[in-house]
C-alpha positions as CSV (number, residue, x, y, z in Angstrom):
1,X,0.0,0.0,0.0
2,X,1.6,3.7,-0.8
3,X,2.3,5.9,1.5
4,X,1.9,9.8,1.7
5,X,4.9,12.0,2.2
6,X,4.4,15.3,3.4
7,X,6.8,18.4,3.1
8,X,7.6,20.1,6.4
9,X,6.4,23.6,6.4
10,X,5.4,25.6,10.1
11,X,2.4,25.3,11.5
12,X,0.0,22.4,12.7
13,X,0.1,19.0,10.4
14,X,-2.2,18.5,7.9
15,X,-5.7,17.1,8.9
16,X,-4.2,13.6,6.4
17,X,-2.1,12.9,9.8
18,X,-4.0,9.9,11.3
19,X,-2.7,8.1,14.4
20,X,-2.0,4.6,13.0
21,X,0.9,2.0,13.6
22,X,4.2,2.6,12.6
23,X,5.0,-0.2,10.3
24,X,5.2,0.8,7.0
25,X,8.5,0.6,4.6
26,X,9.8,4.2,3.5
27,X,7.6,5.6,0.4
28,X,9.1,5.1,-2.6
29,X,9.3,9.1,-3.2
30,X,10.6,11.2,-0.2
31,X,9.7,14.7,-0.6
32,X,13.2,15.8,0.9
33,X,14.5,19.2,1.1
34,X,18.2,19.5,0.9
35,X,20.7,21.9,2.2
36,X,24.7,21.8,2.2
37,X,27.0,23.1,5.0
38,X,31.0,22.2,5.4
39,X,32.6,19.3,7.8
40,X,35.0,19.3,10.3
41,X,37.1,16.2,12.4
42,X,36.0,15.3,16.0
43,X,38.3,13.7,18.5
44,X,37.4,10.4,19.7
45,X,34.5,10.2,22.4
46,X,33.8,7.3,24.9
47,X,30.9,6.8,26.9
48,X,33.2,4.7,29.0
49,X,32.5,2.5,32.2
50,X,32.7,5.9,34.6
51,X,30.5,7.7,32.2
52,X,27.7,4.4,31.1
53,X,23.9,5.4,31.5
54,X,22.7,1.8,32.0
55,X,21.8,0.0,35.3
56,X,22.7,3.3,37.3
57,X,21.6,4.1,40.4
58,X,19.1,7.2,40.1
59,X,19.2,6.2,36.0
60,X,15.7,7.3,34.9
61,X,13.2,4.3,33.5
62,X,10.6,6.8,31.9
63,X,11.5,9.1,28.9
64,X,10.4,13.4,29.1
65,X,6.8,13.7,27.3
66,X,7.4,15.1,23.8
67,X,7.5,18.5,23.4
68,X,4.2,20.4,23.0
69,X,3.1,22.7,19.7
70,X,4.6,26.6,20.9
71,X,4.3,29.6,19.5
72,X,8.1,30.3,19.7
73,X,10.3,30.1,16.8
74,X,13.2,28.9,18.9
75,X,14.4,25.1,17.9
76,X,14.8,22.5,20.9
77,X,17.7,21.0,20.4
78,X,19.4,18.3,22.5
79,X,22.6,17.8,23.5
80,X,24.9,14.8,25.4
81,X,26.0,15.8,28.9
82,X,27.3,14.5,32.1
83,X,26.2,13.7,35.0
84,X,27.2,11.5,38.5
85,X,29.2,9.8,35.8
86,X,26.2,8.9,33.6
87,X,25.7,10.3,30.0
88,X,22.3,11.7,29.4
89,X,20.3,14.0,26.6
90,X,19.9,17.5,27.8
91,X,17.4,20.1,25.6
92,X,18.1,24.1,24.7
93,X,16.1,25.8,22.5
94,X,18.1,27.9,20.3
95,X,17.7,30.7,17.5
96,X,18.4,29.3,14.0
97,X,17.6,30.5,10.2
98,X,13.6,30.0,9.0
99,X,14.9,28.9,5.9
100,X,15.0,25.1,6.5
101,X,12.3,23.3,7.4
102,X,11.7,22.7,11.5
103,X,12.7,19.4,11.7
104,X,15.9,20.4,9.6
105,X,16.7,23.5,11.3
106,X,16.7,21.7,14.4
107,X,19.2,18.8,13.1
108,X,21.4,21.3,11.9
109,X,22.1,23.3,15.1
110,X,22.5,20.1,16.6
111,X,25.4,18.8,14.0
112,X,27.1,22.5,13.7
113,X,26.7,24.0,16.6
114,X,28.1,23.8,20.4
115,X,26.0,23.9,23.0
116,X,25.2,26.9,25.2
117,X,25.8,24.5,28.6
118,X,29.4,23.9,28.6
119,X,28.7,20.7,30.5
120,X,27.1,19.9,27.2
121,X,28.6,18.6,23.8
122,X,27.5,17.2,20.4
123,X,29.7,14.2,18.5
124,X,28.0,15.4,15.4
125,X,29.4,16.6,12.5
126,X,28.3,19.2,10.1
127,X,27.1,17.4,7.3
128,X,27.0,18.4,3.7
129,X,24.0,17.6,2.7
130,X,20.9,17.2,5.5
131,X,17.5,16.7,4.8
132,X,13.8,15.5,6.1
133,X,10.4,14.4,5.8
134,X,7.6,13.6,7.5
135,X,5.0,10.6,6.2
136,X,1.5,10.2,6.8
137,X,2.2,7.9,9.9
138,X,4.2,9.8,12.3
139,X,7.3,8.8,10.5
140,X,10.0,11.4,10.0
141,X,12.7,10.6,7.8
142,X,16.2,12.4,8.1
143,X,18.5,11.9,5.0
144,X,21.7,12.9,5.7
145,X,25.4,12.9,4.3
146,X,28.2,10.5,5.4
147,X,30.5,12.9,6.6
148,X,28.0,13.7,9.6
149,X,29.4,10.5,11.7
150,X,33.3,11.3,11.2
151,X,33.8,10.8,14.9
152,X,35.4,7.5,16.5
153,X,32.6,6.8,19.4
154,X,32.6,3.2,21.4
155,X,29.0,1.6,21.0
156,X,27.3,3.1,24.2
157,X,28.3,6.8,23.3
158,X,27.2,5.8,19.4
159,X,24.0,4.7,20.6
160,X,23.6,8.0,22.8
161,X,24.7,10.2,19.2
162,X,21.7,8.4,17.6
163,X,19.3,9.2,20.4
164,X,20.0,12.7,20.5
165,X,19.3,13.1,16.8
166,X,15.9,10.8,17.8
167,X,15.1,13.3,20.2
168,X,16.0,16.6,18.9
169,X,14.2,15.6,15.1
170,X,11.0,14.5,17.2
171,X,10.9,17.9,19.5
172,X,10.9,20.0,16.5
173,X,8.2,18.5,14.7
174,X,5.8,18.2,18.1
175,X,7.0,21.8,19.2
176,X,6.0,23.3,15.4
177,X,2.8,21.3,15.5
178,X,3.9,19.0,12.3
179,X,3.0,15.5,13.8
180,X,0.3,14.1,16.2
181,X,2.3,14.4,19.6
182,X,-0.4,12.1,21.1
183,X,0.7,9.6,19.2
184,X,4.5,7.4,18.6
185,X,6.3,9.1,16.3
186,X,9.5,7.3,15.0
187,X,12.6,8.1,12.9
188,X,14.5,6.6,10.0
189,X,17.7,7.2,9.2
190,X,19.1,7.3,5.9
191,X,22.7,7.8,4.6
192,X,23.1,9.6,1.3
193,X,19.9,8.2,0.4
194,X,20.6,4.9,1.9
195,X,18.9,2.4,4.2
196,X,21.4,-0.3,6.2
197,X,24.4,2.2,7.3
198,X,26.4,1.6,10.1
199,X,26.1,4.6,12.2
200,X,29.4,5.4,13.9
201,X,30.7,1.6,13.2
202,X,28.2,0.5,15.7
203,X,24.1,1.2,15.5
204,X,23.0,0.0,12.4
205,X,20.2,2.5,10.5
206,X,16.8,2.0,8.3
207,X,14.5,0.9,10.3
208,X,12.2,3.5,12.2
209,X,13.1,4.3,15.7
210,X,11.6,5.9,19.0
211,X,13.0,7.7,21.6
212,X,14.7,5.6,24.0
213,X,13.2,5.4,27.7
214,X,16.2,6.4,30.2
215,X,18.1,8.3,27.3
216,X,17.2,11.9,29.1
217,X,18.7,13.7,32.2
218,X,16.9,12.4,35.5
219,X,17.1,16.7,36.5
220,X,16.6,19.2,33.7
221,X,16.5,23.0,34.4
222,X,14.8,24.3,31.6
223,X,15.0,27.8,32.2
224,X,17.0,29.8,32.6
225,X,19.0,28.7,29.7
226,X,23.0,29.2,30.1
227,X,24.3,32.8,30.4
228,X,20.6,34.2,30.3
229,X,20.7,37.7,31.5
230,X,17.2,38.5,33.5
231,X,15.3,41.0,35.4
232,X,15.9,41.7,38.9
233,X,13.4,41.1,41.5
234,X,11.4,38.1,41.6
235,X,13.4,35.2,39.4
236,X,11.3,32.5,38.2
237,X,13.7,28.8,37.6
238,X,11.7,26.1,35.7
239,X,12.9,22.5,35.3
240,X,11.7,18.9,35.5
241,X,12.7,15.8,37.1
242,X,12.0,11.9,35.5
243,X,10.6,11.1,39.5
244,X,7.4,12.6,39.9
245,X,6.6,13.9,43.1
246,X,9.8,13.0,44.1
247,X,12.4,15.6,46.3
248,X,14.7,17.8,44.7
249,X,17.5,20.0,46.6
250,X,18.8,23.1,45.0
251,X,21.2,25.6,45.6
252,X,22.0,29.2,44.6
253,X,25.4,30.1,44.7
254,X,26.8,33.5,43.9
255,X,29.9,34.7,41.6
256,X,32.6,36.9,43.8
257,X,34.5,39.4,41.6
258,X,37.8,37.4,42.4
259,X,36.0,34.3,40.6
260,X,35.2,32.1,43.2
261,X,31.2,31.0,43.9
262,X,29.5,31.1,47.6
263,X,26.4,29.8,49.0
264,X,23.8,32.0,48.4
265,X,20.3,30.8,48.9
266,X,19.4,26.9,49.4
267,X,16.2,24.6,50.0
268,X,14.5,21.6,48.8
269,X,11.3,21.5,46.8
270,X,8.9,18.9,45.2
271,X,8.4,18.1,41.7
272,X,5.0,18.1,40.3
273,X,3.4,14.6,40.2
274,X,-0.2,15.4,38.8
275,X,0.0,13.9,35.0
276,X,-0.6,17.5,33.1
277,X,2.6,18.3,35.4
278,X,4.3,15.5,35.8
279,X,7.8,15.9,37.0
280,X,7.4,20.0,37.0
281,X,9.2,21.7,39.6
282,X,9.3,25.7,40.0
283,X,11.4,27.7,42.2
284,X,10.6,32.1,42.5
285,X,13.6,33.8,44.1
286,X,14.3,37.1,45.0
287,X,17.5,37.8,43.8
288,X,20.0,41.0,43.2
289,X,21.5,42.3,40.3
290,X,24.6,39.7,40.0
291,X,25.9,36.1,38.7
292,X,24.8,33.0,39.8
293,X,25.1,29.3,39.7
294,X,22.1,27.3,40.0
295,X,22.4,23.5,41.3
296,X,19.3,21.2,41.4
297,X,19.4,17.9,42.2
298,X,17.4,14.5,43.4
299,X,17.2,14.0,47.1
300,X,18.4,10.7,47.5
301,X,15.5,8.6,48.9
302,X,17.5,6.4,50.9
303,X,19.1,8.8,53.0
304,X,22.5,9.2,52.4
305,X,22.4,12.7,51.6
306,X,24.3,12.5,48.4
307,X,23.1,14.7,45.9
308,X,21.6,12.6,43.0
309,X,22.0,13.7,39.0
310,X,23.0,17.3,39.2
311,X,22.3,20.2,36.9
312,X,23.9,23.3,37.1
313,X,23.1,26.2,35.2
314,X,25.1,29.8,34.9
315,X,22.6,33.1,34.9
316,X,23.0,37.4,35.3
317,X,20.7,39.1,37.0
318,X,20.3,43.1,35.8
C-alpha cells in the first residue's frame, strides 16, 4: 500500500495525519528538502565504564513527554552531557535561520553547533547535505550525508549520538505542530539516500526508531537557559525531574569578583506529580543584580544525603 509524504512547512500538520501503527516501509518518493554546509574532524569520544547510563543508580526508566506545539520560533535541540558519571540527553532551545524546514533547522544546530551548557557537547558533524520528511504515519525521515558520523565513538556513546538526533528531530516537529504528539512518532535514518548504514561503526540504520526510555537527564533545568541575563526582583527557575513527586534539593550560589562562587540561597522542593505536570518543579527567588550558579538535584531517597544527578546552570541578574 503507498504511502503519503508530506513536506515540512510551520504550523499544525495536515488534517491527512491519522494516528495509526508505525509499520510501513519508507515511500518510494521522499519529498526531501536538501541543504549543504561544510565538515570538520572530532576527536574520539567514549561513553566509558565511569561515564555508562545503563543499570545506574538514580538512572531514569521513563523518557520526558514530547515536546508540546509553541508559538516560539526557537528550535529544541538536544545535547549529550554528564552527569554523576552517567551520559544523558539534555534540551536548549536555540535561535536558527527560517529557511529550513523545522525538523531540519533543528538537526542542523544540533550537528554544527556547540551547545550553550558547557557541561554539554554534540559528537556530530556538520554534514554536507541534511534533509527531512515527514510521512502520513508519524514517521520522520532524516537523510543525511556521510560525513555527519566522522567521529570514533565506542557503542554506548554511538547509541547516545543516535538518540540525540531521535530526540531533537522529534521535539521540532511536536513543538512546530507537524506531527500528532499524542501519538508514537519514529525516525529513520538514511545515509546519502541509503537504508542499512552503520552509524558510527556500531548502530545499524533504516528501520524506524523511537526515543529511548532512560536516554534523558533524570534533572533538567529548563529555564533559565546558560548565560541568560534576567530581570531583577522576583526570578522565576523552571525545570523537570523523571521522579514525579519526588524531592529535589537546590542551591544558589553567587559569583565573587575574584572568581570564586559562595552559597547564596538553598532549599529543597517537590516536583509536580499530577500527570498534566508530571515531573514539573518551580522555584521564585528574590534575587539582586549579579551572577549566579544554579544546582538542582534528586534527594536521595535512601538517605544518604548524596546529591543525586545534578544540573547546574550559569545566569545574570540586571
Amino acid at each position: 500500500m503507498q504511502e503519503t509524504t508530506t513536506p515540512l512547512t510551520a504550523g499544525r500538520a495536515p488534517l491527512r495525519f491519522r494516528p495509526q501503527r508505525l509499520l510501513a516501509l519508507l515511500p518510494a518518493l521522499l519529498m526531501l528538502t536538501g541543504c549543504i554546509a561544510n565538515s570538520g574532524p572530532e576527536p574520539s569520544l567514549t561513553a566509558n565504564s565511569s561515564l555508562a547510563a545503563t543499570d545506574s543508580p538514580g538512572a531514569p526508566s521513563t523518557s520526558a513527554p514530547l515536546e508540546t506545539t509553541q508559538s516560539s520560533n526557537k528550535a529544541p535541540v538536544y545535547w549529550i552531557g554528564r552527569s554523576n558519571g552517567n551520559v544523558f540527553l539534555y534540551r536548549e532551545f536555540r535561535d536558527v535561520p527560517e529557511q529550513e524546514n523545522p525538523v531540519t533547522r533543528a538537526l542542523r544546530a544540533m550537528m554544527s553547533e556547540k551547545p550553550l551548557d558547557p557541561d554539554f557537547f554534540t559528537p556530530w558533524q556538520d554534514p554536507e547535505k541534511l534533509a527531512s520528511s515527514i510521512s502520513g504515519k508519524n514517521v520522520i525521515t532524516v537523510d543525511v550525508s556521510e560525513d555527519a558520523f566522522n567521529s570514533n565513538l565506542d557503542a554506548d556513546m554511538a547509541t547516545r549520538a543516535i538518540q540525540q538526533l531521535i530526540f531533537t528531530a522529534t521535539a521540532a516537529a511536536a513543538s512546530s505542530g507537524l506531527i500528532d504528539s499524542g501519538q508514537q512518532i519514529q525516525v529513520r535514518i538514511l545515509v546519502d539516500g541509503h537504508t542499512d548504514y552503520l552509524a558510527f561503526g556500531h548502530v545499524q540504520l533504516g528501520a524506524p526508531m523511537s526515543r529511548a526510555a532512560g536516554m534523558v537527564a533524570p534533572v533538567w533545568i529548563i529555564d533559565p537557559q546558560e548565560g541568560t541575563d534576567m530581570a531583577g526582583g522576583s526570578v522565576k527557575i523552571t525545570g523537570r525531574s523523571t521522579l514525579p513527586g519526588g524531592k529535589l534539593r537546590w542551591q544558589i550560589l553567587r559569583a565573587e569578583g575574584n572568581g570564586t562562587k559562595t552559597p547564596y540561597l538553598t532549599g529543597e522542593t517537590t516536583a509536580a506529580a499530577e500527570a498534566a505536570q508530571s515531573g514539573l518543579f518551580t522555584l521564585a527567588l528574590s534575587l539582586s543584580a549579579g551572577s549566579y550558579e544554579l544546582r538542582v538535584s534528586q534527594v536521595d531517597a535512601a538517605g544518604s544525603g548524596q546529591d543525586l544527578n545534578v544540573d547546574t546552570r550559569s545566569f545574570n541578574v540586571r
